[in-house]
C-alpha positions as CSV (number, residue, x, y, z in Angstrom):
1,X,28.8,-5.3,-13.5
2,X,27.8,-4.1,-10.2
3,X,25.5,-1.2,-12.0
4,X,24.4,-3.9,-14.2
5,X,23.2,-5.8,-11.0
6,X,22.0,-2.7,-8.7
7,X,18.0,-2.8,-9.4
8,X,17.8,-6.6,-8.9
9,X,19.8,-6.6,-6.1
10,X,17.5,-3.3,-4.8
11,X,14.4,-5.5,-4.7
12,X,15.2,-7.1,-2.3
13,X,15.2,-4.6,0.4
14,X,11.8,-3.1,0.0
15,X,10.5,-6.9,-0.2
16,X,12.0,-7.4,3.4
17,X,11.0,-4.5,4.9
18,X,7.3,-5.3,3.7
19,X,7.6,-9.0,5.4
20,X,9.3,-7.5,8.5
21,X,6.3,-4.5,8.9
22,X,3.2,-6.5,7.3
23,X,1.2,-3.8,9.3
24,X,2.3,-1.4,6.1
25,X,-0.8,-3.3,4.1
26,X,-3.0,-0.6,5.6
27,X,-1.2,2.2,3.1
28,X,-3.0,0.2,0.1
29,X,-6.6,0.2,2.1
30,X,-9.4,3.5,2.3
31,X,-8.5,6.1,2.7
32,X,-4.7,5.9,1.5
33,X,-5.1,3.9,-1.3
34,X,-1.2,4.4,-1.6
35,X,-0.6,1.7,-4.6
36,X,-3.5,3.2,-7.3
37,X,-1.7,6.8,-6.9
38,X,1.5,5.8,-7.1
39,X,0.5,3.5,-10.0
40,X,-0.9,7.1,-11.5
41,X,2.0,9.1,-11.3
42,X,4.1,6.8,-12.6
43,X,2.1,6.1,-16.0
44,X,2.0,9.7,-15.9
45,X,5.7,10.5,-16.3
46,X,5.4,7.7,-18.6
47,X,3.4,9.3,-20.5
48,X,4.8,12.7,-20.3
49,X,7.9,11.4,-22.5
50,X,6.1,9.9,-25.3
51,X,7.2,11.5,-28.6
52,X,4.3,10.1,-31.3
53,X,7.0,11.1,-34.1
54,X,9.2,8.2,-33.0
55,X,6.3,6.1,-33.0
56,X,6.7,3.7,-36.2
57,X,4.6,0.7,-36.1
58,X,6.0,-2.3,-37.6
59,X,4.8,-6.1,-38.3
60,X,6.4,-6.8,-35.2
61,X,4.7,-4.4,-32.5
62,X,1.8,-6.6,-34.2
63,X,3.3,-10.2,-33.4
64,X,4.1,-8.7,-30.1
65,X,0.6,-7.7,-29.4
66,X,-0.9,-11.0,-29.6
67,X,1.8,-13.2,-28.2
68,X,1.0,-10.3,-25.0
69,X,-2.3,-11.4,-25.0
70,X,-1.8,-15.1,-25.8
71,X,0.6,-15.5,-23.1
72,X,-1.8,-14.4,-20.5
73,X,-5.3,-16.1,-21.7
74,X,-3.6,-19.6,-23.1
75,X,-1.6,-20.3,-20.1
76,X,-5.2,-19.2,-17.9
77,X,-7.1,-21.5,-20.2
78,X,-4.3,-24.4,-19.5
79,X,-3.7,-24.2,-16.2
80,X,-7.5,-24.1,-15.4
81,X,-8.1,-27.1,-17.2
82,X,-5.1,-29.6,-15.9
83,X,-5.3,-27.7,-12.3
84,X,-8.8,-26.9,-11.6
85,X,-9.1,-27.7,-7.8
86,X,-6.4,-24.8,-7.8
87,X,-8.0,-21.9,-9.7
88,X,-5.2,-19.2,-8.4
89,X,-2.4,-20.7,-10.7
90,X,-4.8,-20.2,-14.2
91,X,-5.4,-16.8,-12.5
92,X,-2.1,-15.9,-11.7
93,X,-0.6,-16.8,-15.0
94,X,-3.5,-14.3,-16.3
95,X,-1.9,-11.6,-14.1
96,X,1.4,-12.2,-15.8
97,X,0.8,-13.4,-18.6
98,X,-1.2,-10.6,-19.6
99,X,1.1,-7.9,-18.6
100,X,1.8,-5.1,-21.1
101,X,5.4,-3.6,-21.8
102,X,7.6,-1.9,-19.1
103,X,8.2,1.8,-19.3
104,X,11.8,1.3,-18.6
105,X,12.5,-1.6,-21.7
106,X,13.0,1.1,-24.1
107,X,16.1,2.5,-21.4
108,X,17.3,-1.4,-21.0
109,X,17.1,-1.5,-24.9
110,X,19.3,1.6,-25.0
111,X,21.6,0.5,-22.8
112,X,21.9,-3.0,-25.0
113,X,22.5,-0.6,-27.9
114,X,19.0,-2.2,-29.1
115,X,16.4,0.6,-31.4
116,X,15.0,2.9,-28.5
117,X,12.2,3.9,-31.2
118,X,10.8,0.2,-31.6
119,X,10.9,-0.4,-27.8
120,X,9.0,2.8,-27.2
121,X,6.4,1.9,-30.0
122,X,5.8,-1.4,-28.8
123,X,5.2,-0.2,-24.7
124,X,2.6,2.4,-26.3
125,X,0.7,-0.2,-28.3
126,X,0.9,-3.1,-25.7
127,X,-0.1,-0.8,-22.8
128,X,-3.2,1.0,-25.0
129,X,-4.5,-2.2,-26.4
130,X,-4.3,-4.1,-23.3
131,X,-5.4,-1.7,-21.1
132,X,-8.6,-1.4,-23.6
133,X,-8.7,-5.8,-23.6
134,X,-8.6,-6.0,-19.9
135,X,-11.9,-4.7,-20.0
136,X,-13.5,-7.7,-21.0
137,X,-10.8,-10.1,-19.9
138,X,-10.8,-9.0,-16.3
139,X,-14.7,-10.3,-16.1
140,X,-14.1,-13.1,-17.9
141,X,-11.0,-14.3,-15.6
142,X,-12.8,-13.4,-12.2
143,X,-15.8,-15.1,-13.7
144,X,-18.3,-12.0,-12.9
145,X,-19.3,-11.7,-16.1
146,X,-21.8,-8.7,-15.4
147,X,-22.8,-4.9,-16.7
148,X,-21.7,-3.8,-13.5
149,X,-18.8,-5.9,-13.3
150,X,-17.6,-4.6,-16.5
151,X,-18.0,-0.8,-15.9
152,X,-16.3,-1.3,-12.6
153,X,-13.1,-3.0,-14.4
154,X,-13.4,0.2,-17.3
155,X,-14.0,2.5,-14.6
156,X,-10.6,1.4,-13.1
157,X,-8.3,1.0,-15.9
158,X,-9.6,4.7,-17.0
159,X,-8.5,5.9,-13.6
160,X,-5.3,4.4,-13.6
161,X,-4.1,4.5,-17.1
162,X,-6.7,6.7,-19.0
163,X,-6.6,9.5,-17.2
164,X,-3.0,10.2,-16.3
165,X,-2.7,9.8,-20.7
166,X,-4.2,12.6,-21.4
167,X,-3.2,14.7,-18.4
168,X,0.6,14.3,-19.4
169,X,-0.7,14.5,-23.1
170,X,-2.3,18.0,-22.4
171,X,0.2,19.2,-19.8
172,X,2.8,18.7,-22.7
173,X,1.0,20.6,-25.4
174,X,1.0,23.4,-23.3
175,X,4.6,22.8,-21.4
176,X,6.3,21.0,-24.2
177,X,10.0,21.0,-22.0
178,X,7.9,18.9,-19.4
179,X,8.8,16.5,-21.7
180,X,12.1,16.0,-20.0
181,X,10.9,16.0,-16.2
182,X,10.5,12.2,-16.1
183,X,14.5,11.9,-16.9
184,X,15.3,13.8,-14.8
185,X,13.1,12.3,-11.8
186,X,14.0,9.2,-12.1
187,X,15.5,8.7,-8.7
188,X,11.8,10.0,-7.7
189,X,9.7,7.5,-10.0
190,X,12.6,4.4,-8.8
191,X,11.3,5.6,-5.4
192,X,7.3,5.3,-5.8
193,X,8.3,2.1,-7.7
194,X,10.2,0.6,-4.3
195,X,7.2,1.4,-2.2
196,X,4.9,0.1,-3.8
197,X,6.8,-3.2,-3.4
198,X,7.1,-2.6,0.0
199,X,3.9,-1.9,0.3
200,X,2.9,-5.0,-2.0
201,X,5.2,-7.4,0.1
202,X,3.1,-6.3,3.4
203,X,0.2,-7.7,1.9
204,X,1.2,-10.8,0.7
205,X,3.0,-11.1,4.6
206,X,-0.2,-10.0,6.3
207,X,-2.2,-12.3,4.2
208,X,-0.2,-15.4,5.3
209,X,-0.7,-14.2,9.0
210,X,-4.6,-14.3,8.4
211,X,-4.2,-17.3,6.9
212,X,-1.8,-19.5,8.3
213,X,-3.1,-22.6,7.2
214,X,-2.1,-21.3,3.4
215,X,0.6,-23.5,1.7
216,X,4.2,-22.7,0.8
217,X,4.3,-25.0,-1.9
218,X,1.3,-23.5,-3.4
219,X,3.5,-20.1,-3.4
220,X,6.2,-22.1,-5.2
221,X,4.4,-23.4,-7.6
222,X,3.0,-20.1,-8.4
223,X,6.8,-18.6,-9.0
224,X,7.4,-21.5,-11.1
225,X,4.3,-20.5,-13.1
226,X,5.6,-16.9,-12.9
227,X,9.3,-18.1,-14.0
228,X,7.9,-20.2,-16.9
229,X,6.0,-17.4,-18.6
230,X,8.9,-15.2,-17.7
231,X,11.7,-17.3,-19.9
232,X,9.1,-18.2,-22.6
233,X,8.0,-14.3,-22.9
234,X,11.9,-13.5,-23.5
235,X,12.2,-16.3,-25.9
236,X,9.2,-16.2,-27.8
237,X,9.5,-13.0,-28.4
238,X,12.9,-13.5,-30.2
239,X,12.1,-16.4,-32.1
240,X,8.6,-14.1,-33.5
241,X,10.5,-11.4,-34.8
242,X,13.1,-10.8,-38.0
243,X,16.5,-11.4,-37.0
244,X,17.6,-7.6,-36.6
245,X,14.7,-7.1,-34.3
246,X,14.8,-9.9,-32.5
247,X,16.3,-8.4,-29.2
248,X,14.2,-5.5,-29.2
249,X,11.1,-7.8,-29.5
250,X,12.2,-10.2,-26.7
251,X,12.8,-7.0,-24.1
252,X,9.3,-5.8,-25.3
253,X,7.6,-9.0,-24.6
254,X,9.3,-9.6,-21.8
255,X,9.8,-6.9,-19.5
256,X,6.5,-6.4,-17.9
257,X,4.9,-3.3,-16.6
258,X,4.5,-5.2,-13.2
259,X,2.7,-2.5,-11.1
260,X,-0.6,-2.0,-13.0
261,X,-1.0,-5.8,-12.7
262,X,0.1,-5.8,-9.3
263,X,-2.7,-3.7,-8.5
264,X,-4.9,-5.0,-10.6
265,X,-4.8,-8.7,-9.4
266,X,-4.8,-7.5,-5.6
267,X,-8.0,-5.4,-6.5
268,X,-9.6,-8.1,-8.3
269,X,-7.8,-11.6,-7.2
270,X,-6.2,-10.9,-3.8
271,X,-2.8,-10.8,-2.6
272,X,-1.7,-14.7,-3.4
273,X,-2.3,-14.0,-6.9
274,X,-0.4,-10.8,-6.6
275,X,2.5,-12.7,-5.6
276,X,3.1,-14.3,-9.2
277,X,3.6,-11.1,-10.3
278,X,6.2,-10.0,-7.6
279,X,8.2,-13.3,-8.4
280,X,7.9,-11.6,-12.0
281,X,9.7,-8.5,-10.5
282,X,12.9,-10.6,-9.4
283,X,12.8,-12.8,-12.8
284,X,12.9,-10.2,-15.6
285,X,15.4,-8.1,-13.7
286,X,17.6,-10.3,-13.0
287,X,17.6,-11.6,-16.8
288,X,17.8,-7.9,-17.6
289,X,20.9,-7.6,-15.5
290,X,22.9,-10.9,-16.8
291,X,22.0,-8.9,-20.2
292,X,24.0,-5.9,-19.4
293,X,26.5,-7.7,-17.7
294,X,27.1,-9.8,-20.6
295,X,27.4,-7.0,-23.2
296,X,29.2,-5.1,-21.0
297,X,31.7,-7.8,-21.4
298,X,31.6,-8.4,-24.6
299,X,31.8,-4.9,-25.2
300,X,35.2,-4.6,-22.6
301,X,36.4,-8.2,-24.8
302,X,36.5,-6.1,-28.6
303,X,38.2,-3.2,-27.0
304,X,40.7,-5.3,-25.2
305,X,41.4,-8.4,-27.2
306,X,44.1,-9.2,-25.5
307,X,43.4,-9.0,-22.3
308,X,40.6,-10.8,-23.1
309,X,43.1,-13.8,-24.2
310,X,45.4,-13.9,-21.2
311,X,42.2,-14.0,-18.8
């Protein structure tokens, strides 16, 4: 239970630190740029474990694909049309909406004794496709709907996801036993991961100081948002799929690959925006921890029936 609980629990202190040194909001500014490169290493050990010969595309990596991207442009569309004196909710629900697959579902799958094969299919097709979509999505959402606009938004996702593809792709054709690094760093890649948040957390606290007229209730209706996607992600993504993939599909859908939107919606939305998908952060990780918890249990329950009785 307590390991179950652990990463949820460690968000926390990263996200404290940030409010209690908002000064830290320089690290993401020229000439640190500290979020991008973290954001670029960690797709690259991502990358650097992906074995294409487990990669087995099924109906429902399809499904899965296009309640991804409907969950980010029909909850834009929605919101901007009941709400639109307040444009940062549709935009914020973009940010998460839109979010591809985590790169550590295919480990929470494993531990749920879930396919690790279809989880690691469905991050590489949700994160490629996506990545590829945002082109045109990102214009469209921040309403710059321009040439420029559009190469800028390629320009970035090519930096940050693109490139560190095919630098871990080539890296291990030529080093095939790299392809073990990233287990054994994770420790290092949980690390870049907790910065960032700190980092992130800085932001959002340095933006409030800048803005002190800037509501609370505005920030709580944009975890609300971010809580509503979060449970209809997990659930949709059950209900879409056949029966003996129907967990797999709902940790696909819903756990999120939080930092590339994270940076993506304070490059091109600002850091209010960025806090939906923070709130996203503590939702899906705490769901991933009752998860384990609970079949953990169940688990202790059929080895020990009864103990399980007398309790």
């Amino acid at each position: 239970m307590l390991k179950a609980l652990l990463r949820p629990s460690m968000i926390f202190i990263p996200f404290l630190l940030g409010i209690c040194f908002p000064q830290a909001h320089v690290l993401n500014e020229k000439p640190f740029h500290v979020v991008k490169w973290f954001l670029c290493i960690m797709v690259f050990m991502a990358c650097l474990q992906l074995d294409f010969k487990q990669l087995k595309p099924r109906r429902e990596h399809a499904v899965i694909l296009i309640l991804n991207l409907a969950m980010g442009i029909i909850p834009y569309f929605l919101l901007k049309f009941f709400f639109p004196e307040h444009p940062v909710y549709a935009v914020t629900a973009f940010f998460v909406g839109i979010t591809p697959t985590a790169t550590a579902a295919p480990v929470v799958v494993s531990f749920l004794n879930g396919r690790t094969g279809f989880a690691l299919t469905g991050f590489t097709i949700t994160n490629l496709v996506i990545a590829f979509a945002l082109i045109f999505l990102l214009p469209m959402v921040s309403g710059a709907v321009t040439y420029d606009f559009v190469i800028d938004v390629a320009l970035t996702i090519v930096k940050v996801i693109g490139l560190p593809f095919l630098i871990a792709m080539v890296i291990r054709k030529l080093f095939p036993k790299t392809k073990d690094l990233p287990k054994k760093c994770k420790l290092f890649t949980f690390s870049l991961w907790s910065f960032c948040l700190f980092i992130l957390a800085a932001i959002a606290r340095n933006h409030f100081i800048e803005n002190p007229g800037e509501s609370i209730r505005k920030v709580l209706l944009i975890g609300l948002v971010s809580l509503v996607i979060c449970i209809c992600n997990f659930t949709l993504g059950r209900i879409f799929a056949r029966k003996k993939f129907s967990r797999e599909s709902s940790q696909i859908l819903g756990q999120k690959n939080t930092t590339l939107t994270l940076y993506l919606a304070l490059h091109y939305a600002g850091p209010l925006v960025a806090m939906g998908t923070i709130f996203y952060i503590l939702w899906h990780n705490t769901w991933n921890a009752w998860q384990m918890y609970a079949y953990d249990k169940r688990k202790l329950n059929r080895k020990n029936p009864a103990g399980s009785n007398k309790a």
